[in-house]
C-alpha positions as CSV (number, residue, x, y, z in Angstrom):
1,X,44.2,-4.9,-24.9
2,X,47.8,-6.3,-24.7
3,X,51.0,-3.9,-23.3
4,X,54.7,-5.0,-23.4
5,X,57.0,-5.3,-20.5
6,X,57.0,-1.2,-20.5
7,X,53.6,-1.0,-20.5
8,X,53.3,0.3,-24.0
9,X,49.8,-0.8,-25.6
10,X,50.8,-3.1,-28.7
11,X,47.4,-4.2,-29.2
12,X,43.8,-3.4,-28.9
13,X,40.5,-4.6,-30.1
14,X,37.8,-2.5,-31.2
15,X,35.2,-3.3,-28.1
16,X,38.5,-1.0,-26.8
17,X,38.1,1.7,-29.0
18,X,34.0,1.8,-28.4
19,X,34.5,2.1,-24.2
20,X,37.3,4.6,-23.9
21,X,36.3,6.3,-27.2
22,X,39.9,6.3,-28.6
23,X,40.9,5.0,-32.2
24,X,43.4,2.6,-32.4
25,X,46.4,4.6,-33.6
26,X,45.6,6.8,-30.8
27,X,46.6,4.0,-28.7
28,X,49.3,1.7,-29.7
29,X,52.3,3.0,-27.9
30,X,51.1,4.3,-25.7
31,X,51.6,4.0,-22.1
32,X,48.5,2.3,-20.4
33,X,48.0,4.9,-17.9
34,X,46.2,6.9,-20.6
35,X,43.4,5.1,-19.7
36,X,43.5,5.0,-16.2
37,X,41.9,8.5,-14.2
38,X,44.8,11.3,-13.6
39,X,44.2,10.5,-9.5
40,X,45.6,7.2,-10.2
41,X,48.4,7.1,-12.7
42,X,51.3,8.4,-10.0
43,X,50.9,4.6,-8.9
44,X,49.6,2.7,-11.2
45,X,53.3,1.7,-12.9
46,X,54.1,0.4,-9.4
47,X,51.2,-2.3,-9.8
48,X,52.3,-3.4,-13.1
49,X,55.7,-4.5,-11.3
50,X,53.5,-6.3,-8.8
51,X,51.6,-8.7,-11.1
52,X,55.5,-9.1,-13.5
53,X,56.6,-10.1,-9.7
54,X,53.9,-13.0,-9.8
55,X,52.8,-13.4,-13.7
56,X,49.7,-15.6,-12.9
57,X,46.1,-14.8,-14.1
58,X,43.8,-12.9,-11.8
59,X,40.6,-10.7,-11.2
60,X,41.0,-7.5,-10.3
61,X,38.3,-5.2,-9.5
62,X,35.9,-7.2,-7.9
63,X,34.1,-5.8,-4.9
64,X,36.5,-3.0,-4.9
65,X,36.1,0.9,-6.9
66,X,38.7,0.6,-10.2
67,X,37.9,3.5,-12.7
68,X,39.0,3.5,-16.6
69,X,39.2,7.1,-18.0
70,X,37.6,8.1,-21.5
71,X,39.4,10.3,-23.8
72,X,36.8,13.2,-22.8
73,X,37.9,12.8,-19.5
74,X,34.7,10.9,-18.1
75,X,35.4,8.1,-15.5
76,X,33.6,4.8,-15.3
77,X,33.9,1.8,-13.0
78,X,35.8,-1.4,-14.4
79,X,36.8,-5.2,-13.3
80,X,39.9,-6.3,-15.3
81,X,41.2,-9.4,-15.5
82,X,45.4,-10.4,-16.4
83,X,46.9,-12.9,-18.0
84,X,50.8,-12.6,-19.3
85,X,50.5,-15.1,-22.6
86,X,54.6,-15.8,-23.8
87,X,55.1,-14.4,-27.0
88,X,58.3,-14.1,-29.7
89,X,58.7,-10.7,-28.8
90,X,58.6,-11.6,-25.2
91,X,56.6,-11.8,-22.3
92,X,53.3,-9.4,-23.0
93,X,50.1,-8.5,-20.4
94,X,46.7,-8.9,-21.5
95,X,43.9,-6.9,-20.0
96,X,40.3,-7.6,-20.2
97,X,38.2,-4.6,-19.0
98,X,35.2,-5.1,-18.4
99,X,32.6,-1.3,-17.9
100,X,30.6,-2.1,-14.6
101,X,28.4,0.8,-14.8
102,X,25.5,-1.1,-15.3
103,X,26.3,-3.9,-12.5
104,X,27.4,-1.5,-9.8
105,X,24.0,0.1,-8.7
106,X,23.2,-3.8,-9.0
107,X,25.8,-4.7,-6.5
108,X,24.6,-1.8,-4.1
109,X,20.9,-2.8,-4.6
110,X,21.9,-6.2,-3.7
111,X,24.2,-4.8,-0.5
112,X,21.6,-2.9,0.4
113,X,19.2,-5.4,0.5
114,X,20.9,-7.6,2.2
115,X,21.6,-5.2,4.9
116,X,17.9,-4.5,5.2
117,X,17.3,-8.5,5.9
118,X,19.6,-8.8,8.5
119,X,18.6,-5.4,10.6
120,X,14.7,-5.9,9.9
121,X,12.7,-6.8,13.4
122,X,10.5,-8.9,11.1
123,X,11.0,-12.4,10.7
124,X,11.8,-12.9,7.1
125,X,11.9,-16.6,5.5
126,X,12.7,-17.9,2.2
127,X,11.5,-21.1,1.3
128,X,10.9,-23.5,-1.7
129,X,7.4,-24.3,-3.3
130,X,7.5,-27.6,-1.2
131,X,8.0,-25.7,2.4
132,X,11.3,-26.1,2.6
133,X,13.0,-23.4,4.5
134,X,16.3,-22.0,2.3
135,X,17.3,-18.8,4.0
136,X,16.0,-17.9,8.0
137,X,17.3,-14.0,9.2
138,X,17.8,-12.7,12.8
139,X,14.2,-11.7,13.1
140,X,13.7,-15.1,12.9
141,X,16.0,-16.3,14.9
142,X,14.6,-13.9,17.4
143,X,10.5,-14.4,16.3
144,X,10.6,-18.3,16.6
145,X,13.6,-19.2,18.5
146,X,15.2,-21.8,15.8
147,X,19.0,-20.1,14.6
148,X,19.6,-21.1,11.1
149,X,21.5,-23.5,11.2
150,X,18.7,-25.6,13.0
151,X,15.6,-24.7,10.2
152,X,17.4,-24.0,6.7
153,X,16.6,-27.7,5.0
154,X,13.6,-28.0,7.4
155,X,10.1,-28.0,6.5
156,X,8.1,-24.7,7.4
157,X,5.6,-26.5,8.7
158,X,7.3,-26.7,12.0
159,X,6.0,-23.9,13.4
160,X,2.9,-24.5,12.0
161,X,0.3,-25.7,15.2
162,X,-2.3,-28.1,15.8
163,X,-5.5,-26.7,13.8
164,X,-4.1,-24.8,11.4
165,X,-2.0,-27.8,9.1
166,X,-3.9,-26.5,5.8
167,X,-2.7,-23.4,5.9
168,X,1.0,-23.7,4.6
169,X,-1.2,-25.9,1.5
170,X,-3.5,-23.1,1.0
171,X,-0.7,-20.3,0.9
172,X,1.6,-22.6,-1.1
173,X,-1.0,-22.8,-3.9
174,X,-1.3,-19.0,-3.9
175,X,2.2,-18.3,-4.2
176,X,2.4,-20.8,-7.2
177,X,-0.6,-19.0,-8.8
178,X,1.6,-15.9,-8.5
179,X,-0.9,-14.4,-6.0
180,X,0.8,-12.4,-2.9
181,X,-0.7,-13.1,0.5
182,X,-0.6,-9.9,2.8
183,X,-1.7,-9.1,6.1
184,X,-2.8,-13.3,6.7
185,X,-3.3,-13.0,10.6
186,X,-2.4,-16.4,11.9
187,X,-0.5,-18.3,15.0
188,X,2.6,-19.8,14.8
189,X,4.5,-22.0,17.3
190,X,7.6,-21.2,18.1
191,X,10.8,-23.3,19.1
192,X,10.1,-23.5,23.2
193,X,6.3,-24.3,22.5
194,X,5.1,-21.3,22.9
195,X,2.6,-19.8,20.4
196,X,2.9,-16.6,18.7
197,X,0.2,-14.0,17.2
198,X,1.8,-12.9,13.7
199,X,0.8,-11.2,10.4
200,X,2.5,-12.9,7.4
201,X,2.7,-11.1,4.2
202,X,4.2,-13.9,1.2
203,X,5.2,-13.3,-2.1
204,X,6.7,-15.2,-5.0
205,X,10.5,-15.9,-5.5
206,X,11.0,-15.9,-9.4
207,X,14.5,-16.7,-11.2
208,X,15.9,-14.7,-14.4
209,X,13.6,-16.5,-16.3
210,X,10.2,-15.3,-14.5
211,X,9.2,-18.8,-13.5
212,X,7.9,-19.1,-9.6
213,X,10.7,-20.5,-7.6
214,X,9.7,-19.9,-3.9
215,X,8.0,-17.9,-1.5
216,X,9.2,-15.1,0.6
217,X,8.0,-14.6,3.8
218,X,7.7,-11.7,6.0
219,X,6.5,-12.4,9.2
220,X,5.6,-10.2,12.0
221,X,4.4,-10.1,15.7
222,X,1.4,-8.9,16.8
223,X,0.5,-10.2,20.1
224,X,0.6,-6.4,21.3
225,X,-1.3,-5.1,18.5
226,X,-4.2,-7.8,19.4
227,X,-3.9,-6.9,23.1
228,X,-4.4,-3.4,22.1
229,X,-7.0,-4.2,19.6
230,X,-9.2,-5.9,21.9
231,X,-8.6,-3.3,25.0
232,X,-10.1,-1.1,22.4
233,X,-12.8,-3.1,21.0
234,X,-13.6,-3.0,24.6
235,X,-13.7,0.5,25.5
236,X,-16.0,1.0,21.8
237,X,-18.7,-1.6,22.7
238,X,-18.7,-1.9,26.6
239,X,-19.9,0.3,29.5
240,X,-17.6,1.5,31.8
241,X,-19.5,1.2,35.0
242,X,-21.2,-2.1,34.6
243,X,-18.8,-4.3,32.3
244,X,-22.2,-4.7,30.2
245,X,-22.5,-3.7,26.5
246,X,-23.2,-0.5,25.7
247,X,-25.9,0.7,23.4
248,X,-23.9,1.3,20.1
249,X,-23.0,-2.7,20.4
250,X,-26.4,-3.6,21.4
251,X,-27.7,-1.8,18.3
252,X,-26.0,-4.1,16.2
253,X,-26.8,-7.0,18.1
254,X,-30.3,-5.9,17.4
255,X,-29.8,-5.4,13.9
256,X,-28.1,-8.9,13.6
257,X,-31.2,-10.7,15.6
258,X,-33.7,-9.1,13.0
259,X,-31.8,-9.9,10.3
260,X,-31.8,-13.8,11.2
261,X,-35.4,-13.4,12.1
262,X,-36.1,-12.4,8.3
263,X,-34.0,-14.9,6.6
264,X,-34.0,-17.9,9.1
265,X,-37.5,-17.6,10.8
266,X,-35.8,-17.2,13.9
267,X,-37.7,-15.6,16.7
268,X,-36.3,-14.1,19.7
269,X,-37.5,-11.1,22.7
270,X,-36.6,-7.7,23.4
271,X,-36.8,-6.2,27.4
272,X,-36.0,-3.0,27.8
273,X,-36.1,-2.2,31.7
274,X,-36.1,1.3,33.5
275,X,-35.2,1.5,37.5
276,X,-37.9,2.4,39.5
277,X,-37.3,5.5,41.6
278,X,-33.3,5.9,40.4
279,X,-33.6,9.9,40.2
280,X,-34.5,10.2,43.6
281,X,-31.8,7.4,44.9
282,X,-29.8,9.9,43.3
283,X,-30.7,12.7,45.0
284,X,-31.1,11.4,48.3
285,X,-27.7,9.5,48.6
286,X,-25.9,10.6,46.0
287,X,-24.7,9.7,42.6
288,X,-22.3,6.9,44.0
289,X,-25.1,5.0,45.2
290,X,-26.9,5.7,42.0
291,X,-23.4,3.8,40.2
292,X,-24.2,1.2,43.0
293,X,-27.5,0.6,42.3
294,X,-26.5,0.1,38.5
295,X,-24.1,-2.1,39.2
296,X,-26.1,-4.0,41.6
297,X,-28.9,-4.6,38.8
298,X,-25.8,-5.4,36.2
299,X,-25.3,-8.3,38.6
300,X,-28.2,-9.7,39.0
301,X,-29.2,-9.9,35.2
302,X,-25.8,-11.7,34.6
303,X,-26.0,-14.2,37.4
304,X,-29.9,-14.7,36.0
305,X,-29.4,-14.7,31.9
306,X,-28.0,-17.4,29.6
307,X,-24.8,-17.0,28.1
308,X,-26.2,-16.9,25.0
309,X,-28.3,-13.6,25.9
310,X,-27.6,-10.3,25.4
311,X,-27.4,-7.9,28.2
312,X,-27.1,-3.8,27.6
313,X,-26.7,-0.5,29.4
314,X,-28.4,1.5,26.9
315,X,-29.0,4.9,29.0
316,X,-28.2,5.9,32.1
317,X,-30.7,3.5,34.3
318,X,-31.9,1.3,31.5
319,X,-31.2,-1.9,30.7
320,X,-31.9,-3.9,27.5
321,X,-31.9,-7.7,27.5
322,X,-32.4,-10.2,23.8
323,X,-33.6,-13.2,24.6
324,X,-32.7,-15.3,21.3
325,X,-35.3,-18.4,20.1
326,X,-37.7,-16.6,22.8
327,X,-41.6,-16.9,22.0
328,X,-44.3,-15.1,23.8
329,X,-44.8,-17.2,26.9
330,X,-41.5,-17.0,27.6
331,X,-40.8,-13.8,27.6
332,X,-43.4,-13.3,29.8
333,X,-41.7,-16.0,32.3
334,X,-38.3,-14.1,31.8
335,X,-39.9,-10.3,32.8
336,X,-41.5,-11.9,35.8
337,X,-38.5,-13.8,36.8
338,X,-35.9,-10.4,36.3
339,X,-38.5,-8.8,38.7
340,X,-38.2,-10.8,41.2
341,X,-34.6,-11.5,41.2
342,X,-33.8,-7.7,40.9
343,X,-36.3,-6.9,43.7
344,X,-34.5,-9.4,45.8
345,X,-31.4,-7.0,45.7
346,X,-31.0,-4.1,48.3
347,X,-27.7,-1.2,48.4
348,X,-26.9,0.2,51.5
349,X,-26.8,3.8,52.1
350,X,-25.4,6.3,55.0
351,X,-28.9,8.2,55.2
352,X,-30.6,5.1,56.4
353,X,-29.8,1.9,58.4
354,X,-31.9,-0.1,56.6
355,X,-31.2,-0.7,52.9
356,X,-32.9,0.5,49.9
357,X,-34.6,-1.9,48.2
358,X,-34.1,-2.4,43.8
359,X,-37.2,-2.4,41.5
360,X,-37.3,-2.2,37.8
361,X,-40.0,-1.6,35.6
362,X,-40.0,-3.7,31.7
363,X,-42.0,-3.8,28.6
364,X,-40.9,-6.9,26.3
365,X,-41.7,-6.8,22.4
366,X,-41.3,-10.1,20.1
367,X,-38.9,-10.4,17.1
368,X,-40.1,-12.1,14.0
369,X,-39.9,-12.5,10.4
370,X,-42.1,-9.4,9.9
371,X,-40.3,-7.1,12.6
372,X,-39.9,-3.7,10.4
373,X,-36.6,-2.5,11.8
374,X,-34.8,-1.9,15.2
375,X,-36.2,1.5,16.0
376,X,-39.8,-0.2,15.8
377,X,-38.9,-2.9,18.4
378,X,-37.2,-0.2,20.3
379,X,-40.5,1.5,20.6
380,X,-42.4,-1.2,21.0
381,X,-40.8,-2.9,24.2
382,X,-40.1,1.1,25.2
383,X,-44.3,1.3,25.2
384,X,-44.9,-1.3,26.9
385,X,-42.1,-0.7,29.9
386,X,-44.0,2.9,30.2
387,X,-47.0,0.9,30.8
388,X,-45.8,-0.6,33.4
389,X,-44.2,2.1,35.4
390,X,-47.7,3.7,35.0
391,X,-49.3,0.8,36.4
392,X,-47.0,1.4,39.6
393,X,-47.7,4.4,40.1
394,X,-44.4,5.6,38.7
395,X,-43.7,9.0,37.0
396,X,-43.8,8.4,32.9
397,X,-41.6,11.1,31.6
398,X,-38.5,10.0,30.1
């Protein structure tokens, strides 16, 4: 629309007419502050004589709330622009109004947004398809070490470490495929050397046109989580007296053994080992030199076994042992052997001055391709234990 010196509307097009919903003849001469909001008109004449103080074209509006007023009375935001084109009659305004209804809610996404990035604890990176870092946030800063200013035109790759140089390829090629990476668990490196556990969820950057531009990447620490993790992993599958597995993990130890056994051919040995006498060491000096006894026992068999054998608390004074690649013979040589080392091994107790002496009784069964299931090793090497506590004279009953 154009208004004179008075700010009478001479002119108005008919994009005019469709946003404030007047006709033309409703308009022309008219004052202008028809179409601004009733809160506003009191001053509005008073900015008029600002911009004929210093005629020169200008945006007005943007990043700041201007409202244009319908002829029902409804409001809207706007952005106008001036320009003061010389004219026969005089010196005129022009006014472009633009409606920003739509872009608005845009512009608060975007704020928004934005606000989110540089609050979030999360390290969040934007980066081309070649690695190239573009935009680095204060979880960054704070994750890695590197402020902006030293990684935005830098490759990603370094904090990548030793080891894991195919991973920014492999991700890279996702992100082009349009695939989104979440929850990769990785280690990064950051600007003092150090390494850091992080999850890293990435996702493609597309422009207007959909095409894949970049990748964005969230980034998050989880050192503690991992601690926690494997405190708890612990707790699950060990036993709290002796530091040895517990029988739920030496189940699937068991489980695992069989299944190599049936699709690799690969034999191995089951003990199962009961201490001799343990009830009445617990009665006669007490259930703390019962957990001594255990833990005595615990010792040995570590000190005695290969790192690659499996040692158990499966009960409360039996042992299991796997003996992986182990054939006949030497399984044998293994249950003689944990005899002897175990009855080498005495606890001392108040009741008597001279120590009590350890003994455990064992039955051993064989893994192999034809092994049914765990329970029926279990029973097997169980059997022949009982055996041989009977053959000492020991008491049978479970």
């Amino acid at each position: 629309m154009i208004v004179d010196g008075c700010g009478e509307i001479v002119l108005v097009n008919a994009q005019t007419e469709r946003l404030f919903g007047y006709r033309r003849e409703e308009l022309l001469g008219e004052r202008m502050e028809i179409l601004v909001p009733d809160r506003f008109r009191e001053r509005h004449p008073g900015h008029r004589e600002d911009y004929s103080a210093d005629p020169r074209p200008r945006s007005t509006g943007a990043g700041r709330c201007l409202f244009g007023q319908r002829k029902d009375g409804s409001e809207f935001p706007v952005e106008i622009s001036l320009g003061q084109p010389e004219t026969e009659d005089g010196t005129l305004v022009s006014s472009a109004v633009r409606d920003m209804t739509d872009r608005r809610p845009t512009e608060r996404d975007a704020q928004h947004f934005r606000a989110v990035v540089e609050s979030s604890r999360d390290a969040i990176i934007g980066k081309d398809l070649d690695g190239q870092v573009v935009s680095w946030n204060p979880g960054a800063e704070r994750l890695y070490g590197y402020a902006e200013s030293e990684i935005v035109g830098r490759s990603i790759s370094v904090l990548i470490p030793p080891g894991h140089d195919d991973e920014l390829t492999d991700i890279l090629g996702k992100v082009r495929s349009g695939v989104l990476v979440d929850g990769y668990e990785t280690v990064r490196v950051c600007k003092d050397g150090t390494q850091v556990d992080v999850s890293l969820t990435v996702s493609p950057i597309r422009d207007q046109a959909g095409d894949i531009v970049g990748a964005a990447t969230i980034a998050r620490d989880i050192s503690v989580e991992l601690r926690y993790r494997d405190q708890l992993r612990l707790l699950a599958e060990n036993d709290a007296l002796t530091g040895l597995h517990n029988r739920r993990r030496f189940e699937r130890d068991l489980s695992d053994q069989i299944g190599r056994a049936r699709r690799y051919g690969e034999h191995a040995a089951l003990l199962i080992m009961d201490v001799d006498k343990f009830k009445q060491i617990n009665d006669t000096h007490g259930h703390k030199t019962g957990d001594r006894a255990l833990k005595e026992i615990a010792a040995a068999l570590k000190q005695r076994l290969r790192d690659t054998d499996t040692i158990s608390r499966i009960g409360g004074d039996e042992f299991a042992v796997l003996l992986p690649y182990a054939e006949a013979n030497q399984a044998e040589t293994m249950t003689n052997d944990l005899r002897r080392v175990i009855g080498e091994r005495t606890i001392e107790t108040l009741a008597t001055a001279k120590p009590t002496p350890l003994s455990v009784s064992i039955g051993a069964a064989l893994i192999i391709p034809e092994t049914e299931s765990a329970e029926a090793v279990f029973a097997e090497a169980d059997r022949a234990m009982y055996r041989d506590k009977k053959s000492k004279g020991q008491p049978t009953a479970p």
